[in-house]
PyMOL commands that place a pseudoatom at each C-alpha (Angstrom):
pseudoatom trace, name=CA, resn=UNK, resi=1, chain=A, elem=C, hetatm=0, pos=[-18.062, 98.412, 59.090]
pseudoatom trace, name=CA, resn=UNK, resi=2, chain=A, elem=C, hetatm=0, pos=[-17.153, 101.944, 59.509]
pseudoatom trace, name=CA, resn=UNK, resi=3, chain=A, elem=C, hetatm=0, pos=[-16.172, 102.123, 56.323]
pseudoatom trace, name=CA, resn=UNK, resi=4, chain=A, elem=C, hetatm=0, pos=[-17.529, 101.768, 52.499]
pseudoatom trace, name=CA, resn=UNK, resi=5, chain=A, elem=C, hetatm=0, pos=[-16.011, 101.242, 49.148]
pseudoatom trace, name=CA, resn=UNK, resi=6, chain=A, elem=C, hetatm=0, pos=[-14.778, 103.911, 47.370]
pseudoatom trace, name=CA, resn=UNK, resi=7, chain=A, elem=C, hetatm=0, pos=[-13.762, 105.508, 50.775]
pseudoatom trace, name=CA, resn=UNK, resi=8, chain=A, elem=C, hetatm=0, pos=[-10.478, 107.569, 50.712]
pseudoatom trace, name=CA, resn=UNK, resi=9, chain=A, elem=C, hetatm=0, pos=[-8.391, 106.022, 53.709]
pseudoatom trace, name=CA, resn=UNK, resi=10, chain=A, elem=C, hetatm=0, pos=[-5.093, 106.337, 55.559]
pseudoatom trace, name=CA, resn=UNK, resi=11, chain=A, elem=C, hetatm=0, pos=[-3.575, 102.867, 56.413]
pseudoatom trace, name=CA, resn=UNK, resi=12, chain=A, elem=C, hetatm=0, pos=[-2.787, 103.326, 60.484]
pseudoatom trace, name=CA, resn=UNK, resi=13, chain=A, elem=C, hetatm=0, pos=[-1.037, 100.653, 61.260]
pseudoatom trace, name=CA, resn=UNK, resi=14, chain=A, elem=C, hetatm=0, pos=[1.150, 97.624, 59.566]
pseudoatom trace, name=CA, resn=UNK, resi=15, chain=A, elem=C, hetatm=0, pos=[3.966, 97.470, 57.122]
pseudoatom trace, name=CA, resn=UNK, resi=16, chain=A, elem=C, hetatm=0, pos=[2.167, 100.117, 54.831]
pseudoatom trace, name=CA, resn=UNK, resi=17, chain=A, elem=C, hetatm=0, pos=[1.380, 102.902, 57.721]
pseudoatom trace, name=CA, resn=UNK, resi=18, chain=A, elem=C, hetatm=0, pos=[0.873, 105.936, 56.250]
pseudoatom trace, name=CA, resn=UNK, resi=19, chain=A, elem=C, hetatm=0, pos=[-0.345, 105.204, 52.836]
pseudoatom trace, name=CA, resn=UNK, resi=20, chain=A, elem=C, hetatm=0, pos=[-3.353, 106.756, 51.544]
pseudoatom trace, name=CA, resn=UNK, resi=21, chain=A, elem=C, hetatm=0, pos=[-5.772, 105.197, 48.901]
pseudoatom trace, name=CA, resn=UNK, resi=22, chain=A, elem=C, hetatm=0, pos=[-9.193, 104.280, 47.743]
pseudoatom trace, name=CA, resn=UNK, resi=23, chain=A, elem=C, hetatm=0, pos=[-10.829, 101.142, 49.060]
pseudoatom trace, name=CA, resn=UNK, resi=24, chain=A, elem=C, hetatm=0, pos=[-11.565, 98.880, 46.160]
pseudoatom trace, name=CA, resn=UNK, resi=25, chain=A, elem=C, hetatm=0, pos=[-13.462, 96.517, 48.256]
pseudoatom trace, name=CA, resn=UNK, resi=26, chain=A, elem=C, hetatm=0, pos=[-14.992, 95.464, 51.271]
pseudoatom trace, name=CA, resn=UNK, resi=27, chain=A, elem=C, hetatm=0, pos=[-15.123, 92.075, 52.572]
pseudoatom trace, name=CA, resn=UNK, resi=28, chain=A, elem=C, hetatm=0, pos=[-17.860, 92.180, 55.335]
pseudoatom trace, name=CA, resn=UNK, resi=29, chain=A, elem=C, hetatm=0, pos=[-17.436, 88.973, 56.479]
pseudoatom trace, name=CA, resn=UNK, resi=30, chain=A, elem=C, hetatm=0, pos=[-14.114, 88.374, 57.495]
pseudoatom trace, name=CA, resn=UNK, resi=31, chain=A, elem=C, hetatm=0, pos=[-14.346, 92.236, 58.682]
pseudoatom trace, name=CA, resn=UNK, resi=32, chain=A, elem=C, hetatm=0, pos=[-11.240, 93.305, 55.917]
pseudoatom trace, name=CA, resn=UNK, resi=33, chain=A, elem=C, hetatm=0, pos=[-10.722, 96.161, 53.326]
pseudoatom trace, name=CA, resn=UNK, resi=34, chain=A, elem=C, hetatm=0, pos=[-9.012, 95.660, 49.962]
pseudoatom trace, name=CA, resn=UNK, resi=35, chain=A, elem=C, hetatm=0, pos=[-7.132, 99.407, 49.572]
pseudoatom trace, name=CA, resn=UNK, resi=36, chain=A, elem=C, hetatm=0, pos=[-5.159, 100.842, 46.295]
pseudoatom trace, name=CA, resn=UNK, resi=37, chain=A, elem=C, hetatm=0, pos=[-1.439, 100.714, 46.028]
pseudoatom trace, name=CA, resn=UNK, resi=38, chain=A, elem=C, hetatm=0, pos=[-1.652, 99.149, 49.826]
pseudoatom trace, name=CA, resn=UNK, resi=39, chain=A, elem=C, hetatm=0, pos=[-0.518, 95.860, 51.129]
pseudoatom trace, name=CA, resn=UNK, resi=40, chain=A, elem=C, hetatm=0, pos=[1.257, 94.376, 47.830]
pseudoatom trace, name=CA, resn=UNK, resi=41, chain=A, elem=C, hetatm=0, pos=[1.963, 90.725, 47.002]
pseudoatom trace, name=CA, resn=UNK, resi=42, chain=A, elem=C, hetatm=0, pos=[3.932, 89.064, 44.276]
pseudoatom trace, name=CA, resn=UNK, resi=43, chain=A, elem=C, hetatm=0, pos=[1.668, 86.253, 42.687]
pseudoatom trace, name=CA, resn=UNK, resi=44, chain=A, elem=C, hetatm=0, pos=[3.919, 83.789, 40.673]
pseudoatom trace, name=CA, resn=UNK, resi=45, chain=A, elem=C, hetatm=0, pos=[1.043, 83.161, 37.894]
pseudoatom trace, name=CA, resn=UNK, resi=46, chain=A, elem=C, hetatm=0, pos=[1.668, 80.120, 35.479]
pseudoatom trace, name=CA, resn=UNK, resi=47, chain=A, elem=C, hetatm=0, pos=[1.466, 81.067, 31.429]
pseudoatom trace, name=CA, resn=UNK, resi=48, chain=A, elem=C, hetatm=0, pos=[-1.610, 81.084, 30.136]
pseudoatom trace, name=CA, resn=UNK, resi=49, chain=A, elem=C, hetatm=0, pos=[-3.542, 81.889, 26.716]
pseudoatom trace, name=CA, resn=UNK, resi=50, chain=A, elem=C, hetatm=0, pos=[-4.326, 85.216, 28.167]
pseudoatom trace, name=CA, resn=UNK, resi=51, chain=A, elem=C, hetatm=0, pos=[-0.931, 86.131, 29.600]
pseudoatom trace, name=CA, resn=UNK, resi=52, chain=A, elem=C, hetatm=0, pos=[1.559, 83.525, 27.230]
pseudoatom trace, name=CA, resn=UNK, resi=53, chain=A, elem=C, hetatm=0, pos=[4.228, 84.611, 29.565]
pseudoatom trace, name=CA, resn=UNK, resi=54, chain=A, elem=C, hetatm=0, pos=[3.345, 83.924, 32.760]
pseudoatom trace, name=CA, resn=UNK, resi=55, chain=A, elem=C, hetatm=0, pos=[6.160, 85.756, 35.405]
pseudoatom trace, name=CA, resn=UNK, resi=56, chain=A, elem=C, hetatm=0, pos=[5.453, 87.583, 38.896]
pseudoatom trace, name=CA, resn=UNK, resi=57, chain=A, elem=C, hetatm=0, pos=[2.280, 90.229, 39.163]
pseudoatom trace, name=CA, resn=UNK, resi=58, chain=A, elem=C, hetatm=0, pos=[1.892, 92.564, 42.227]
pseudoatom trace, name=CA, resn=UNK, resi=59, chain=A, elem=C, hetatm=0, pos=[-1.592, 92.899, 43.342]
pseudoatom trace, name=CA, resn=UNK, resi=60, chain=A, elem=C, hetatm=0, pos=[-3.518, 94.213, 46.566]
pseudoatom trace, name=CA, resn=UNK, resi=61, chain=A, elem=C, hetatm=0, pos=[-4.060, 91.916, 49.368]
pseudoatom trace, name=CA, resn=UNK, resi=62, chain=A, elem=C, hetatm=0, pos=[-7.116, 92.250, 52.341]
pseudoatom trace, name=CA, resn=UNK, resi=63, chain=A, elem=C, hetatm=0, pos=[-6.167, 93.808, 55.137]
pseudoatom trace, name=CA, resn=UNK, resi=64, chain=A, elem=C, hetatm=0, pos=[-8.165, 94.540, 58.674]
pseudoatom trace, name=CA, resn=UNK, resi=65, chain=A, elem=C, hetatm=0, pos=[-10.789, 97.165, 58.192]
pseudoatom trace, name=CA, resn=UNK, resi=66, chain=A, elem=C, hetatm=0, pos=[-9.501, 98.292, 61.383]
pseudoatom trace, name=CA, resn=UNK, resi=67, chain=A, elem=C, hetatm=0, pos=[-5.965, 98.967, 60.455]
pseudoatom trace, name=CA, resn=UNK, resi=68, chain=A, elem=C, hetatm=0, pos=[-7.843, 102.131, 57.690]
pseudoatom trace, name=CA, resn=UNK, resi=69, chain=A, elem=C, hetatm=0, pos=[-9.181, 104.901, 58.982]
pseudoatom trace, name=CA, resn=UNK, resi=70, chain=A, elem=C, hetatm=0, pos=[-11.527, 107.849, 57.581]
pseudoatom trace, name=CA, resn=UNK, resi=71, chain=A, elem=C, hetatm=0, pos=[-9.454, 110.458, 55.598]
pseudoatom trace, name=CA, resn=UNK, resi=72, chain=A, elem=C, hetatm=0, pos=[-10.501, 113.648, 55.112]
pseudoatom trace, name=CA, resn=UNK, resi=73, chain=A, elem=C, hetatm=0, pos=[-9.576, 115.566, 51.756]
pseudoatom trace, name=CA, resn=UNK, resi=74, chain=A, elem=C, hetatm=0, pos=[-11.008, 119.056, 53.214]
pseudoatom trace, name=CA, resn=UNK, resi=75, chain=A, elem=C, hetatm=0, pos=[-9.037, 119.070, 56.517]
pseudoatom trace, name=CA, resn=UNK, resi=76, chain=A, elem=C, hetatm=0, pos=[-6.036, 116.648, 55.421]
pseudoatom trace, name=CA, resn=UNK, resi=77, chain=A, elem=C, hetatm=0, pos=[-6.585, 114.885, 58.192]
pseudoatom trace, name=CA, resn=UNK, resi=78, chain=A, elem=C, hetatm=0, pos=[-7.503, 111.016, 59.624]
pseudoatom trace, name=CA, resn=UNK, resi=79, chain=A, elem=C, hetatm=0, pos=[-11.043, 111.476, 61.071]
pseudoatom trace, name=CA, resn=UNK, resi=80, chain=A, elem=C, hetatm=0, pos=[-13.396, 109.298, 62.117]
pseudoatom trace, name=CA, resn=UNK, resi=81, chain=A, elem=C, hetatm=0, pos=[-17.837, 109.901, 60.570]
pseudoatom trace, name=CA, resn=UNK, resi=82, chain=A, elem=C, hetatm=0, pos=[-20.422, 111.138, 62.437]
pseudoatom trace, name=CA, resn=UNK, resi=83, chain=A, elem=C, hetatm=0, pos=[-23.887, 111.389, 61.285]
pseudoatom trace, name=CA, resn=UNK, resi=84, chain=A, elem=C, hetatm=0, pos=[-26.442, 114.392, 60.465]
pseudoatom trace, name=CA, resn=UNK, resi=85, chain=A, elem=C, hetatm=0, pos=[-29.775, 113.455, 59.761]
pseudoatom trace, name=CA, resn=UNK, resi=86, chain=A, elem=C, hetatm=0, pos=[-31.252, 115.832, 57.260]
pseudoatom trace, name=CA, resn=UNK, resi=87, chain=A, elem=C, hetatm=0, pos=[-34.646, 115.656, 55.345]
pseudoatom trace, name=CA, resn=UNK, resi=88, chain=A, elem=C, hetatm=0, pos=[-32.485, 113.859, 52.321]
pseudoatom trace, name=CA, resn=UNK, resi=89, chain=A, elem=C, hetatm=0, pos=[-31.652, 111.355, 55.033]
pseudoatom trace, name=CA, resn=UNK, resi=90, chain=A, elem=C, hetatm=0, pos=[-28.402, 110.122, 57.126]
pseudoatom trace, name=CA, resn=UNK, resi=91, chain=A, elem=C, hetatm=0, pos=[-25.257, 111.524, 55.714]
pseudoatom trace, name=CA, resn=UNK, resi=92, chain=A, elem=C, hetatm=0, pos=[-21.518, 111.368, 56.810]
pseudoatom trace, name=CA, resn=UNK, resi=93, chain=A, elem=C, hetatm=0, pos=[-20.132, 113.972, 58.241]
pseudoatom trace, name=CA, resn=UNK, resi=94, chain=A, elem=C, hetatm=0, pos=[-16.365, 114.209, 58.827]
pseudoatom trace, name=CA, resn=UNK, resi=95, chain=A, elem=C, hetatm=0, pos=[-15.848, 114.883, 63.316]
pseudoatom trace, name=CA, resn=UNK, resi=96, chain=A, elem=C, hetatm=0, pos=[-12.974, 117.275, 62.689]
pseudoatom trace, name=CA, resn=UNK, resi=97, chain=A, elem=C, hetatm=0, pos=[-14.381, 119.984, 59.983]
pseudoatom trace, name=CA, resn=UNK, resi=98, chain=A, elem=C, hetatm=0, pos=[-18.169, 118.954, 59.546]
pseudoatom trace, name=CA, resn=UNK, resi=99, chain=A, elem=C, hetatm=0, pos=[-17.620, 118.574, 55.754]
pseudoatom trace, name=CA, resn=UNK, resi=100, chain=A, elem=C, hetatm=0, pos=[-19.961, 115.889, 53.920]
pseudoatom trace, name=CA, resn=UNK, resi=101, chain=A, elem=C, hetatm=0, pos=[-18.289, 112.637, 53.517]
pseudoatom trace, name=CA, resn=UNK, resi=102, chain=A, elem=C, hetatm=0, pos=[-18.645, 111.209, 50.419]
pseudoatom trace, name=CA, resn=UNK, resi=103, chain=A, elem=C, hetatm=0, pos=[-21.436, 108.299, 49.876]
pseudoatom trace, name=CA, resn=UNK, resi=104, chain=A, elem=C, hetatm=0, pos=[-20.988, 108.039, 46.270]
pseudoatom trace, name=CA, resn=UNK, resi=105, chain=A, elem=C, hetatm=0, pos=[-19.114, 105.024, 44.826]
for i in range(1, 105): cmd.bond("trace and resi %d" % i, "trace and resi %d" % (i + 1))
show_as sticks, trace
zoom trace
C-alpha cells in the first residue's frame, strides 16, 4: 500500500475529487483507505439506549487506496514517496521537494 494511516491525502478521482484529508484507516486487504470528511454516507441507525433518538448519521465510507494520493504540506502539491536510506533507517521522502514525509501516526 503506498500509503499509511495518518497520511495527509488528496482524493484524485470519484465523486469527492479534490478533497484533502487524513486517512483514518487502512484496510489492507481489500486494498481501500478510510479518509476524513471524504466519501460520506447517511446511515439510518434505529434508537437505541445510547442514542434514544435514533435518525440519519453521516459517516466515512472505504474507498480505493488508489483513488488517494501522497499530499505534500511543504510544496502544496500531490506527490508520490520515494525512499532515502539513512543510518536511522528508510524514510519517506516527498519526489517533488525532498522534504521528509511524515511516519508518525
Amino acid at each position: 500500500m503506498h500509503v499509511k494511516k495518518g497520511d495527509f491525502v488528496m482524493v484524485i478521482s470519484g465523486k469527492d475529487a479534490g478533497k484533502k484529508g487524513k486517512i483514518i484507516d487502512v484496510i489492507l486487504k481489500k486494498g481501500r483507505v478510510i479518509v476524513e470528511k471524504a466519501n460520506l454516507i447517511k446511515r439510518h441507525t434505529k434508537p437505541s439506549q445510547s442514542m434514544p433518538q435514533g435518525g440519519i448519521v453521516s459517516k466515512e465510507a472505504p474507498m480505493a487506496s488508489s483513488n488517494v494520493m501522497l499530499y505534500c504540506q511543504e510544496c502544496n502539491s500531490v506527490t508520490r514517496a520515494s525512499f532515502k536510506v539513512t543510518e536511522d533507517g528508510k524514510t519517506r521522502v516527498c519526489k517533488k521537494c525532498g522534504v521528509n514525509l511524515p511516519d508518525k501516526h
